[in-house]
N, C-alpha and C positions, 0 to 999 in steps of 0.2 A: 713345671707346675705354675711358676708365675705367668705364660703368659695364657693357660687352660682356667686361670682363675679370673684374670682380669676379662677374657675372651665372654667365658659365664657371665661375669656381672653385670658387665655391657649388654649383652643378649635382653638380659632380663629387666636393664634401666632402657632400652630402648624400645621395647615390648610395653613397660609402662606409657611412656611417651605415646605410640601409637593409639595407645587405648583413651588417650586424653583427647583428640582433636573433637572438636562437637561440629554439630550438622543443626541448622537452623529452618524451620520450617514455617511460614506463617500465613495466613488468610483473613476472610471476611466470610461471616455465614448467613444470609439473610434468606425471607420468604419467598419465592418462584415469582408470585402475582404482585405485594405491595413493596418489597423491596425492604420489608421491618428487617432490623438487625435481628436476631436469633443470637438466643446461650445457650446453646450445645452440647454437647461431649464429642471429643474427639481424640481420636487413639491411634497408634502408631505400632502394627501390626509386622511381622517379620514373615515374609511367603514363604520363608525354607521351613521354620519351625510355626508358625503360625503362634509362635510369643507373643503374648502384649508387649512393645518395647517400653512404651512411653504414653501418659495418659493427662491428659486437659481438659478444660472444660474454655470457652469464649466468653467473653466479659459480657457486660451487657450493651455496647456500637457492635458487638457479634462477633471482635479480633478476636484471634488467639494466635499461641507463639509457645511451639512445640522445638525442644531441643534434645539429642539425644548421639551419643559416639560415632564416629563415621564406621561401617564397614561395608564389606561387599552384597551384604544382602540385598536384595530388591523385595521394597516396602509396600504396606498397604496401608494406604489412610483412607481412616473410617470418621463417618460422621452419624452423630442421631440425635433426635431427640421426641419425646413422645407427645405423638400427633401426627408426626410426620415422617414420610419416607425417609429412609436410609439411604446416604450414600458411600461411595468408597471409590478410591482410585488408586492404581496402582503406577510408582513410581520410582527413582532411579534417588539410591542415597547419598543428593546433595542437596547445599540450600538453595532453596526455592520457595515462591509466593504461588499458592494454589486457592481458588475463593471457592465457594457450592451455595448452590440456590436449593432448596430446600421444599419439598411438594409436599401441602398439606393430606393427612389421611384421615379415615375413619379409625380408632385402634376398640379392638374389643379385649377388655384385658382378661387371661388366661390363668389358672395356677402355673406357677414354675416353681424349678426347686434350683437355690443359688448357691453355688459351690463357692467358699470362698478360695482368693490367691493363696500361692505358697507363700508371698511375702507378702505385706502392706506396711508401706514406710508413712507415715502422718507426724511430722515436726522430726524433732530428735530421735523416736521410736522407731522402731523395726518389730513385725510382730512372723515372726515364724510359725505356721501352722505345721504342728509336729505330726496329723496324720500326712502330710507331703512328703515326710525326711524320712517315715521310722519305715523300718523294714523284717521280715520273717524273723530276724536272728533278735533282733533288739528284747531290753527286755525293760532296762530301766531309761529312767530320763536322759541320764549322762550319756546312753550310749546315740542318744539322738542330737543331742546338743554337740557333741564330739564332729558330727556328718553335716553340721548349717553352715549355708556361705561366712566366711571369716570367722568361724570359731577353731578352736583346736583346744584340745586337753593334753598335758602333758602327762609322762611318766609317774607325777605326786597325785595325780589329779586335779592340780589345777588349771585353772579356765580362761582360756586367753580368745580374745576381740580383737581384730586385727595386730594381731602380734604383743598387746599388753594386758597383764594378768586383770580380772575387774574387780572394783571394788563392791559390789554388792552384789549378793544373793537373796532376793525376796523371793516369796512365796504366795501371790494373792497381794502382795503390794507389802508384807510386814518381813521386817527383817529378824526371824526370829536364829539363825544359829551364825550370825559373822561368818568369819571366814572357813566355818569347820563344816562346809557345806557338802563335804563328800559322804558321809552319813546319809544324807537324801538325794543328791545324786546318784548315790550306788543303788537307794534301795525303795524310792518311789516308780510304779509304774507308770510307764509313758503313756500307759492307755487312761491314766487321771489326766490329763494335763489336754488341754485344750491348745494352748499353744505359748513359746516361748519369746516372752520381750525383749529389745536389747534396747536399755535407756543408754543414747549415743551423750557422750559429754557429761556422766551423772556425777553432779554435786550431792554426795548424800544427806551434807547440812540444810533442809532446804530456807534454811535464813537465808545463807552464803549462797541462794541458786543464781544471783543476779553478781553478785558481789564476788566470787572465787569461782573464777571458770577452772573446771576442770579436762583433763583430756584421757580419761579412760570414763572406760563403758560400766552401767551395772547388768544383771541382768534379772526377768519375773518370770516365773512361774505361776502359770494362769491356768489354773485348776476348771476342770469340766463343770464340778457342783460348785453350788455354794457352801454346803458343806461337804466333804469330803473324808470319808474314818477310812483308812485302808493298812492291813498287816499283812506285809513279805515274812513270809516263813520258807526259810531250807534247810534240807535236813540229807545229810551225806554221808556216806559211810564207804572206804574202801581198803586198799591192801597194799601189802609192801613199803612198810610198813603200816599197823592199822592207822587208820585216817580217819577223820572227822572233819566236818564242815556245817557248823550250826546257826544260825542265821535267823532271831526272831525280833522282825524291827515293828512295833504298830506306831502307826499316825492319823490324828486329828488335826483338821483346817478347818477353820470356821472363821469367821468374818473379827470376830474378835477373843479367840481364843486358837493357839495353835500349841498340838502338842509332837514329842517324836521321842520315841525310847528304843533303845536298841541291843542285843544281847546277842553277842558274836565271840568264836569258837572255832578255830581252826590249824590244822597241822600240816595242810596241802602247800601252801606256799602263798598264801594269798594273804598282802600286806593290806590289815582289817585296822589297823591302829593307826594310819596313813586318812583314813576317813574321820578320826576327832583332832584331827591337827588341823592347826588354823594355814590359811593360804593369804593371811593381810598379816603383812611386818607393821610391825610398831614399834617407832627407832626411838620413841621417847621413856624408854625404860631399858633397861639392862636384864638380857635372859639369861638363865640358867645354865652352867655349860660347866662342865669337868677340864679341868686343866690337866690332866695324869688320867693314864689309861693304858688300854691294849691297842697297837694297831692296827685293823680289818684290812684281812686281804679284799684288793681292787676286783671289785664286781664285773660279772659279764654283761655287755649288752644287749642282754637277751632279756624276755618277758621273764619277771619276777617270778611265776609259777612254775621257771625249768630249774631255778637255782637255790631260790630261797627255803633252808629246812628250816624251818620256824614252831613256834608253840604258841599259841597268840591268843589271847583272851580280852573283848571288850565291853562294858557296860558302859550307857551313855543314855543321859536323861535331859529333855530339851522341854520349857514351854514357856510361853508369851500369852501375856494375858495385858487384852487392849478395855483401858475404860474409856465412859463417853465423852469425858475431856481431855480425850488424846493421851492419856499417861500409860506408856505401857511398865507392867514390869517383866522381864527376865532373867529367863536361869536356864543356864549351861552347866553341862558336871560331868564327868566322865572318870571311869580307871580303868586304866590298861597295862595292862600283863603280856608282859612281852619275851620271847628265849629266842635266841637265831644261834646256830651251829654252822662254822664256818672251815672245811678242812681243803687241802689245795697243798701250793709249795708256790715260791717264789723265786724269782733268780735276779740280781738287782746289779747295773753296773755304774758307776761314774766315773765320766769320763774328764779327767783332769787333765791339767798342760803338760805335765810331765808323766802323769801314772796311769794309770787303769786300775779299779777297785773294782772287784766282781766278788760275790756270796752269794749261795742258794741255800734257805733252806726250807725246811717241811712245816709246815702250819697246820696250827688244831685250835681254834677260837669258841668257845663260850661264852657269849653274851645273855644278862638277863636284864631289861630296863622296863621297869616300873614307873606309872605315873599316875598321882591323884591331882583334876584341875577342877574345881568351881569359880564359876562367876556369877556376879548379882548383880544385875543392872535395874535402876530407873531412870526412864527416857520419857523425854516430850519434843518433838519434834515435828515442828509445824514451821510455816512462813514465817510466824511475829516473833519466836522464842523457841527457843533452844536449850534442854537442860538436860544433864546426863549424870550418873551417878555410878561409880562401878567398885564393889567389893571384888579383889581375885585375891583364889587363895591357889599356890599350888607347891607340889611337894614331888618330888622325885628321890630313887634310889635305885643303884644299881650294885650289880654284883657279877665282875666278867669276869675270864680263866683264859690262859694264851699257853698253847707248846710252841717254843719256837726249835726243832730239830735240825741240826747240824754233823757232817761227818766226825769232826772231834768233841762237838759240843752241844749242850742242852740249855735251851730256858726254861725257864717253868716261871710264869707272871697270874699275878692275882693283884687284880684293883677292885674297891667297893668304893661308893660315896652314898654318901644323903644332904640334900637339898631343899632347901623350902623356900619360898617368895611369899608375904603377902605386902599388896598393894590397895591403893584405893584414891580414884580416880575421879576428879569434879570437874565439871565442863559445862558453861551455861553462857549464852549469846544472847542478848535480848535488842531490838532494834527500837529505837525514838527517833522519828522522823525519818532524814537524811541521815542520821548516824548509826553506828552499828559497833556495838560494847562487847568483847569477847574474854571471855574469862576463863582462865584451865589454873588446875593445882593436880600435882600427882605425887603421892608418895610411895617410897618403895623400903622394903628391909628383904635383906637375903641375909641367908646363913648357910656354910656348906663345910662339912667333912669327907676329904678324899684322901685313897690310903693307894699304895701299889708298892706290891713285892716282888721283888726275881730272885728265885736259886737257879742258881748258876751248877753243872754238871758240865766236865772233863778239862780243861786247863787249869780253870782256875774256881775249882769248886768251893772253895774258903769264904769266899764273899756271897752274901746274901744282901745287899742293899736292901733299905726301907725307905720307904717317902710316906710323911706322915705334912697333911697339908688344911689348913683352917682358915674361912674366911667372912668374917661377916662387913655386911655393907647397908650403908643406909644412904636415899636417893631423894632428890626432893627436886621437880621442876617446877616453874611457875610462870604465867605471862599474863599481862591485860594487852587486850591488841583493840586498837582505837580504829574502826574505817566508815571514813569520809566518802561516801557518794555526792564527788562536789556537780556532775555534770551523769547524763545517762551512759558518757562511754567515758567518764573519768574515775578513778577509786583512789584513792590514797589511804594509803597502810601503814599505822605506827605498829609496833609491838617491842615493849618492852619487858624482859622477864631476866629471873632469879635462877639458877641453877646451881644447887649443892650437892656436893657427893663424899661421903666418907668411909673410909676404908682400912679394915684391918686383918692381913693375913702371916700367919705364923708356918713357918714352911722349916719342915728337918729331914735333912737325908745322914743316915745311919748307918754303917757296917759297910761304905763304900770306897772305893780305891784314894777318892780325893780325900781330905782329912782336913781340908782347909775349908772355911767358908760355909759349910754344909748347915749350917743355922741361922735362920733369918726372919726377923719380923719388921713386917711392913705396915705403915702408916702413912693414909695417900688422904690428903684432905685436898677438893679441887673446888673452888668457886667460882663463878660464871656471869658475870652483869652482862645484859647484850640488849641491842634497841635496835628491832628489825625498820627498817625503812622499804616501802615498796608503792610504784603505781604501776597502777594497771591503765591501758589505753587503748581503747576497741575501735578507732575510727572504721568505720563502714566495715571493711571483707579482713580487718584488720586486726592481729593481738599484739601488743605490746607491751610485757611485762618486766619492769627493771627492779632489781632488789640489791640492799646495801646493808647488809647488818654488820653492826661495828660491835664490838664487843672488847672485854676487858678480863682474862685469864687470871686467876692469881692458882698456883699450885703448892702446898706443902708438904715434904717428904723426908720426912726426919732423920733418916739416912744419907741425904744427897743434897738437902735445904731447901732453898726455895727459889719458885721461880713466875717471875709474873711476863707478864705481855698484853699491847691492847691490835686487837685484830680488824682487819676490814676485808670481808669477804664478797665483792660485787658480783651479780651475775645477770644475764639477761636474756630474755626468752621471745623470740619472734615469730607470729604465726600467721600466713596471710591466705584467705577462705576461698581460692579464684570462685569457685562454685559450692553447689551442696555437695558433690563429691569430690571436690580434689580441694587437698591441703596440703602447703608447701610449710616447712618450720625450720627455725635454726635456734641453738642456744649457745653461752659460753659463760663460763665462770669461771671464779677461781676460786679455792679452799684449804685453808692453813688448818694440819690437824695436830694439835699438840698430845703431849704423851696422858695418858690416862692407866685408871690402873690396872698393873698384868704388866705395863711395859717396860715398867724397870723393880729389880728387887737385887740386892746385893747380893745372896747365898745362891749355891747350885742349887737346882730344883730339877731330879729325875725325871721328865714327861712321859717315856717308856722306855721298856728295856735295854735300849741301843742310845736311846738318845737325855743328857744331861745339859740345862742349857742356865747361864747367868747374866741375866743383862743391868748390866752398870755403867753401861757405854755413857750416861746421863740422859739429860731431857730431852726428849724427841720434837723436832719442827722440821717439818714436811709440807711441802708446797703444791698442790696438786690443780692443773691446770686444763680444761677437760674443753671440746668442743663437738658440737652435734646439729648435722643436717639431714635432711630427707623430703620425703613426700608420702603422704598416704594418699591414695584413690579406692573410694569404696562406693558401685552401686549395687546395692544387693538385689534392687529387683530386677537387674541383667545379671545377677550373681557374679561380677567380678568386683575382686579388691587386689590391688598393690599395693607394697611397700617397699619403699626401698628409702637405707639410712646408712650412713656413715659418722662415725666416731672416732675423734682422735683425744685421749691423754697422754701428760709428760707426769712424772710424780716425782720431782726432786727434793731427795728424803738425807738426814743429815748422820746418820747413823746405819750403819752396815754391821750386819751378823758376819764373825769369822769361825767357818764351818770348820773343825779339824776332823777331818772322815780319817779313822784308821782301815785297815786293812782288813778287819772285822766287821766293818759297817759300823761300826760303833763312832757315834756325833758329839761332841763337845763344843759349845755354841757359844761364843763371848759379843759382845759389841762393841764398838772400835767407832770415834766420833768421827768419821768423812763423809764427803758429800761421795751420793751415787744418785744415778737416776733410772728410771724407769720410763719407756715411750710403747704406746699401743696403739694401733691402728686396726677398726675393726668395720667389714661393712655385712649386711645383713638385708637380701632382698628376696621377695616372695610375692608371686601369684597364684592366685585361685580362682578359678572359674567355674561357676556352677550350673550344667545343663541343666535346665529344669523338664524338659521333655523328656529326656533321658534318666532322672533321676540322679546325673554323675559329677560329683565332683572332684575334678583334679588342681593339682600343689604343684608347683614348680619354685624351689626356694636355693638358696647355697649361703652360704656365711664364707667367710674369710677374715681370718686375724693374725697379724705379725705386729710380733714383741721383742723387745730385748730388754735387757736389765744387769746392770751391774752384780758380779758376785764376787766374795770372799774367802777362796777355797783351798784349805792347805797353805798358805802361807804368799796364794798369788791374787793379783787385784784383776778379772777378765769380766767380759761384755758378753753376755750369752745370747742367742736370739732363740725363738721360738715362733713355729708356721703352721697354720693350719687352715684347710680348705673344706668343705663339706657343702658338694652340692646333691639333693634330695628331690625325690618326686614321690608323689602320692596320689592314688586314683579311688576313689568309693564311688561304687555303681549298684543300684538299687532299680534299674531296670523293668525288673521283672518277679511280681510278686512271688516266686517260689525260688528265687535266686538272689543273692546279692554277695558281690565280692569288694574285696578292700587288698590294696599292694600298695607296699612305701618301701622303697630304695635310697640307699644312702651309700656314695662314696666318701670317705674322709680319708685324705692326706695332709699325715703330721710330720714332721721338718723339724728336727732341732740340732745343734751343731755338728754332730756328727753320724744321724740314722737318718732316715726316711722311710717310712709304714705306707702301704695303703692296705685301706680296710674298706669290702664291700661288708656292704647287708641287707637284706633283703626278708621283710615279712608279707605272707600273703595268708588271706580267710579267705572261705568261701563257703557259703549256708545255701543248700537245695534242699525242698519239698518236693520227694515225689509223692507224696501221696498229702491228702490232707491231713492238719493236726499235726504232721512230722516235719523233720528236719533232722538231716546229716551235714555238720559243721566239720568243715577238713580246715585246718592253721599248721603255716610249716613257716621254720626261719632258718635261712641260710647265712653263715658267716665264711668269709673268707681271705686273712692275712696274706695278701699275694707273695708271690716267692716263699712261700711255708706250706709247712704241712701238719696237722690236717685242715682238710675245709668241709667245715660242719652241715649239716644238714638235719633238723630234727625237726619233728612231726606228731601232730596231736589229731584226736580222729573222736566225735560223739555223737550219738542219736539220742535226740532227746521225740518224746510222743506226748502230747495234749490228752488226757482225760476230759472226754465230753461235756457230761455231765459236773462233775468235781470242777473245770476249770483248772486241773491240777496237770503239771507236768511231769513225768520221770526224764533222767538224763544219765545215759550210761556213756563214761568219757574214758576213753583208753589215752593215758600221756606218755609222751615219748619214746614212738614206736622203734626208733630206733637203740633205745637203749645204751644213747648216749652216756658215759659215767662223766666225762671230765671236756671242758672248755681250756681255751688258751688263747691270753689275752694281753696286750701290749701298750705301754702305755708312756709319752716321753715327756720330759722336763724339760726346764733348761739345761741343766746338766747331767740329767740322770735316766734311764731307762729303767724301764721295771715292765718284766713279765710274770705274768700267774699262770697257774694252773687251778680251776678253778674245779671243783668236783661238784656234781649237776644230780638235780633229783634224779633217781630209777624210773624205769619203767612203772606206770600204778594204774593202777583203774580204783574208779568211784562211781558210785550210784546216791543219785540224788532225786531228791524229789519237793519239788516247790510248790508255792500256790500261794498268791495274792488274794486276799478278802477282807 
C-alpha cells in the first residue's frame, strides 16, 4: 500500500509540473505598404480541437507576446483586424518570434450573430456561460455548477472552488441567504440564469478589498432578466410505503428587492433540511450541541435516497430589501421538522495488548430534531464603510428512542433536550485616509436541558440510570482592530480585544451502579485580553503574511481553582503568484489551546448507554503545531486546474483519557495528567481537465493520511497508528444533446493496527432522449469490501416526459430495482473496528410531476 500510494501521488505531482511549462510566442504587426505599426488581435488556435487556446491583442509599436502551456498540439496563429486581411500560420509549439504584414481591405460590414465563450476570465472573474455546461437531465442551478471546471459539490451540498468551500453566494450581485444557499441551488431553474461568476480571491468586506487578501472564491448568479419571479412546484405521490414529495418554493429578483420561500414535505429519503443549514462556520460563537444522547448506527456510502427513512418537513422564508443608500435590510427564518428511523445490527471489536473485546448487537433508533432559526440583519457595505447588525434567535429540541438488542440482554434509551441561543452581533469598519478602524462586539446566551434514560433488561435489570443535565452560558467577544496602509504593498494590523465566557452546568446521574460522585455543578468563568499583531507584504508576485497575538488567559473553576497563563501564538503565511495561474504557498504556526468549558467537571456524566465519562484530570494545555505547502494551477479557459498539498501536525496534549472497555462494551472514561502526542501526515492532490469540444469533464484525485496517537486502554500506555489511501476518478460527459453520462470511482484502503479493508465503489448516471420531450435516467452504485461477501449492486430506473404546452413534466421513478433490504459496512479506528449492517429503503416507485413558472 505504501509504495501504490506514494507511486499515485507522484504521478499526479508530476502531471502538475508538466502542465506548468509555458511556451512564449512574440511578434511585430505592421501595414504591407507603409510599414505603420498595427493593434491587432491575435489568437492562438489548437488544429486538433480548433480551441481558442490563448487570446491578445498588440500594443500600439504593433508587439505583442502570447504565452500559453507547452503540448503536443500543432498551433495556428491567427491575426486580424478590421480593414484588413486576415492572416494565420501554422506552427510547431515552441518559442518563437513570428512578424505579419498586414493587407489593407475593403470590409462591407454584414449582420452576424456572436455566440459567446464557454468561459471568459476578465481580472479576478470567471464567468461560466451555463447554456455550455447544462445538459438533458439538469434541472436546477446546482446541478450545473456541480459539472464547471474546478467546481465540485459535496455530499451536504456545499460548494467547493478548487478544492475550498466559498465564501459567498450572491444572486444578481446581493447576498441575500449566507451560507444556507442550498434552498436556491436545489430549486432555481438553470434555464433563469444566464451564467455563473466565480470572484477568484473574494473579500466580501469590500472596505478590506485592498487591505485583507483573501484566498477563497465567492461565487454570482447572473439571472437572464432583470427581473425575474419564478416558482418550482413538485408534487409526488408513490408506494411501499405511501410516499410523498412536496416541493412549493417561489422566488423574486429584482435589482433591489429579493425574495425566496419555500415549503418542503417528504418521506422518500431526500435530506430537504440539509438546504436551510448554513455551509459558513463561525468560530466566533459557540453552537448548540447536546452533550447526552443515543448513538447512530454508521451510515452507508451510498446516495442518501437508498437508506435514509425520514419524515421531514421544511418551511423557509428569505428577503432582502436594498435602499438607495446601500442599506440593505434582511431576514432569514426557517423550521424544520425532522424523524429519521434507523434499524441494522452492529458487531464491534477492540483490539487490546492483551484481550480482544467483541459485542454484536441488534439496533432500532428513533430520532426526532426540531429547529426554529431567525435572523435580522442590517448591512452597508460599500468601499468607505462597513456596518452590519445582526439579531439571531434560535431554539432547538429533540426527542430520540434507541433498542440496543443483545443475546442476554436489552437497552431501551430515551434522550430529549431543548436548546435556545439568542445573540446579537455589531460589526462596523469605517476608513480615514490611510487608516482603517474596525470595530466588532458579539454577545451570546444559551440555555439547555438534556435528559437520557436506559432500562436495562436480562442481567442486571434493577438499574435504570437517569442523567438529568442543565446548562446555561453567557458569551461576549470584542475587538478594535487598528490597520495602517503605511505603503501600497505594506499593511500593519493592531487588534486588540476582550473575551468573556461564563458558565454554569448542574449534571446528576441517579439509580446507577457508581454511587460516588454522581452530582456535580460546574462554574467555568474564562477571560481572554489578547492583541493580535500582523503585517501583510505583497512585494511584486509576492504574499507575506506574519501574525503574533499574544494574549493573557485567566480561568476560574470553583471545583479545581484557578488558572492563569499569558500565550504567544506566531504564525506565518507565504504565497508567491509565479503567473495568473500557478500559485505556490506555504504556512506554519503554532497554537496553545487551553481547557474551555465541557472539559473538565468533577461528577460522572452518563453520554450514552455504554458509555460514562469524568474528567478531573485538571487543566488542559496542549500544544499544537501544524505546517502546510502546495500549489494550485488553474486555467479555466484551457479547463485545467491542480492541486496538490501537503500537511503535517504534531498536537502534544498534557492530559490522556484512560478508557476502561469491559467485556460488554461498556466505557468508563477518567483523565490521567501525562503528556501524549498525536502526529498527522496528510496529502491531497487533484486534477481536472475540461474538454470543451467534447463537453467532458474528467477528476483525477487521491488523498492519503497516516496517523498515530497515544492511548490509554485498560490499564496499558500504547501508540496506535492509523492509514488511509483513496485514490478517485470522475468523468461527466455531456456530448451529445440526448445523452449525458457521469462515473466516479473510488478506492479506499484503511490500515489500522491490526485489519486492512479495501473498499471499491463505484457510481454511474446515464440520461437518454429517444424521442423529444423525454428522457430515461438509468443510476446504478456498486459496493464492494474485497475478500467479503456480498458485493452490492443496486439500481434506479425513471422516465420522466415534457408537457408541451403546460411546460410541465411527469416522472415515473422505479427505486431499487434490486430490492436490496440490507448494506454492510466497515469501519476502523485506532483501535477499534466496527461493522454495520445497515437496512436500505425497499423497493418503491413515485410519480411526480413538476413545473417551473
Amino acid at each position: 500500500m505504501r509504495f501504490s500510494s506514494r507511486y499515485a501521488i507522484f504521478l499526479l505531482v508530476l502531471a502538475s509540473f508538466n502542465s506548468l511549462a509555458q511556451v512564449k510566442i512574440t511578434g511585430k504587426i505592421s501595414e504591407q505598404n507603409t510599414l505603420i505599426p498595427l493593434k491587432a488581435n491575435v489568437s492562438i488556435v489548437s488544429k486538433k480541437t480548433e480551441l481558442v487556446l490563448k487570446f491578445t491583442t498588440s500594443d500600439i509599436s504593433g508587439n505583442y507576446i502570447i504565452e500559453l502551456p507547452v503540448s503536443r498540439d500543432t498551433l495556428i496563429l491567427k491575426v486580424s483586424k478590421m480593414g484588413f486581411e486576415s492572416e494565420e500560420k501554422i506552427l510547431k509549439n515552441t518559442s518563437q518570434t513570428i512578424d505579419f504584414l498586414l493587407f489593407p481591405k475593403n470590409v462591407e460590414l454584414q449582420e452576424v450573430t456572436v455566440k459567446p465563450p464557454p468561459v471568459r476570465k476578465y481580472g479576478d472573474t470567471l464567468s461560466f456561460q451555463v447554456s455550455e455546461f447544462s445538459s438533458l437531465s439538469d434541472r436546477s442551478i446546482g446541478d450545473v455548477i456541480s459539472k464547471l471546471p474546478g467546481m465540485e459539490t459535496d455530499a451536504s451540498g456545499k460548494i467547493l472552488y478548487q478544492g475550498k468551500a466559498i465564501n459567498r453566494y450572491y444572486i444578481n450581485n446581493l447576498n441575500m441567504l449566507d451560507g444556507k444557499y442550498g434552498v436556491v441551488n436545489n430549486n432555481l431553474s438553470y434555464k433563469d440564469v444566464l451564467s455563473v461568476e466565480v470572484f477568484e480571491n473574494h473579500q466580501p468586506i469590500r472596505i478590506l478589498d485592498s487591505l485583507r487578501l483573501s484566498e477563497t472564491a465567492a461565487i454570482n448568479i447572473k439571472l437572464k432578466k432583470k427581473v425575474t419571479q419564478s416558482t418550482a412546484m413538485h408534487l409526488g405521490i408513490g408506494a411501499k410505503p405511501f410516499l410523498r414529495d412536496i416541493n412549493i418554493t417561489p422566488m423574486l429578483f429584482t435589482p433591489n428587492l429579493q425574495f425566496l420561500g419555500s415549503l418542503q414535505s417528504n418521506n422518500i429519503g431526500k435530506e430537504i433540511t440539509q438546504q436551510v443549514k448554513s455551509h459558513f462556520q463561525r468560530f466566533d460563537k459557540p453552537e448548540l450541541r447536546n452533550w447526552i444522547g443515543i448513538p447512530a448506527l454508521l451510515t452507508p456510502p451510498l446516495s442518501l435516497q437508498r437508506w435514509l427513512d425520514n419524515d421531514s418537513h421544511v418551511g423557509t422564508l428569505n428577503m432582502l430589501k436594498k435602499s438607495k443608500n446601500d442599506l440593505e435590510l434582511k431576514l432569514n427564518t426557517h423550521l424544520a421538522l425532522d424523524k429519521v428511523n434507523q434499524e441494522g445490527s452492529s458487531l464491534i471489536n477492540y483490539t487490546l495488548t492483551n484481550e480482544e473485546i467483541n459485542y454484536s448487537e441488534k439496533i432500532s433508533n428513533r430520532y426526532t430534531n426540531n429547529q426554529f432559526l431567525a435572523n435580522l440583519e442590517i448591512l452597508k457595505n460599500t468601499s468607505r464603510r462597513y456596518f452590519s447588525n445582526i439579531i439571531n434567535i434560535e431554539r432547538n429540541w429533540t426527542n430520540d428512542f434507541g433498542a440496543n438488542l443483545r443475546p442476554l440482554s436489552e437497552y431501551h434509551h430515551h434522550s430529549n433536550s431543548q436548546n435556545l441561543a439568542l445573540s446579537n452581533s455589531l460589526h462596523q469598519i469605517i476608513k480615514k485616509q490611510r487608516n482603517t478602524y474596525n470595530f466588532y462586539s458579539l454577545t451570546n446566551y444559551q440555555e439547555s436541558r438534556q435528559k437520557l434514560s436506559v432500562d436495562y433488561t436480562g442481567i442486571d435489570s434493577s438499574k435504570a440510570p437517569l442523567q438529568n443535565l442543565a446548562i446555561h452560558t453567557f458569551y461576549t467577544n470584542n475587538y478594535v482592530e487598528f490597520i495602517k496602509k503605511i505603503s501600497s504593498r505594506l499593511n500593519l494590523n493592531i487588534k486588540p480585544s476582550l473575551f468573556f465566557n461564563y458558565n454554569r452546568a448542574e449534571s446528576e446521574l441517579s439509580n446507577h451502579f457508581l454511587k460516588a460522585d454522581t452530582l456535580s455543578q460546574t462554574d467555568w468563568l474564562h477571560f481572554k485580553a489578547s492583541t493580535v499583531f500582523s503585517l501583510n507584504f505583497s512585494p511584486k508576485k509576492w504574499l507575506i503574511s506574519i501574525s503574533s497575538p499574544v494574549s493573557y488567559n485567566y480561568i476560574n473553576y470553583k471545583e479545581k481553582g484557578r488558572f492563569s497563563r499569558w500565550n504567544l501564538e506566531p504564525s506565518v503565511y507565504v504565497r508567491l503568484k509565479r503567473s495568473d495561474k500557478l500559485t505556490w504557498y506555504a504556512s506554519a504556526g503554532y497554537t496553545n489551546t487551553l481547557s474551555k468549558f465541557g472539559d473538565m467537571y468533577t461528577g460522572f456524566m452518563m453520554t450514552n448507554y455504554l458509555t460514562v465519562i469524568k474528567k478531573d484530570g485538571g487543566f488542559r494545555n496542549n500544544d499544537l503545531y501544524m505546517t502546510r505547502v502546495g500549489l494550485d494551477y488553474a486555467d479555466m479557459i484551457s479547463g485545467i486546474n491542480i492541486h496538490t498539498s501537503y500537511t503535517y501536525s504534531r498536537d502534544i496534549q498534557n492530559l490522556i483519557s484512560q478508557n476502561l472497555i469491559s467485556p460488554d462494551g461498556y466505557q468508563l472514561i477518567t483523565y490521567l495528567e501525562k503528556e501524549n502526542r498525536r502526529n498527522n501526515h496528510s496529502i491531497d492532490s487533484r486534477f481536472t481537465k475540461y474538454f470543451f469540444p467534447i463537453k467532458t469533464k474528467l477528476t483525477l484525485g487521491a488523498t492519503l493520511f497516516k496517523g498515530n496517537a497515544d492511548q490509554y486502554l485498560n490499564g496499558t500506555f500504547l501508540n496506535y497508528t492509523q492509514q488511509a489511501f483513496a485514490p478517485n476518478l470522475s468523468v461527466n460527459n455531456n456530448t451529445f444533446k440526448y445523452l449525458d453520462i457521469s462515473y466516479k470511482g473510488t478506492l479506499t484502503i484503511s490500515k489500522n493496527r491490526n485489519s486492512t479493508i479495501n473498499i471499491i465503489s463505484q457510481k454511474l448516471s446515464m440520461g437518454i432522449s429517444p424521442y423529444p420531450r423525454s428522457l430515461i435516467r438509468l443510476s446504478a452504485e456498486h459496493y464492494n469490501i474485497q475478500n467479503t461477501d456480498p458485493k452490492y449492486l443496486l439500481a434506479d430506473v425513471s422516465l420522466r416526459y415534457t408537457l408541451p404546452r403546460l411546460k410541465q413534466d411527469v416522472e415515473l421513478t422505479l427505486s431499487n430495482l434490486t430490492n436490496q433490504s440490507t448494506f454492510r459496512n466497515i469501519n476502523l479506528l485506532y483501535f477499534q473496528r466496527e461493522e454495520t449492517t445497515f437496512q436500505l429503503r425497499p423497493r418503491q416507485i413515485i410519480l411526480r410531476s413538476s413545473i417551473n413558472f
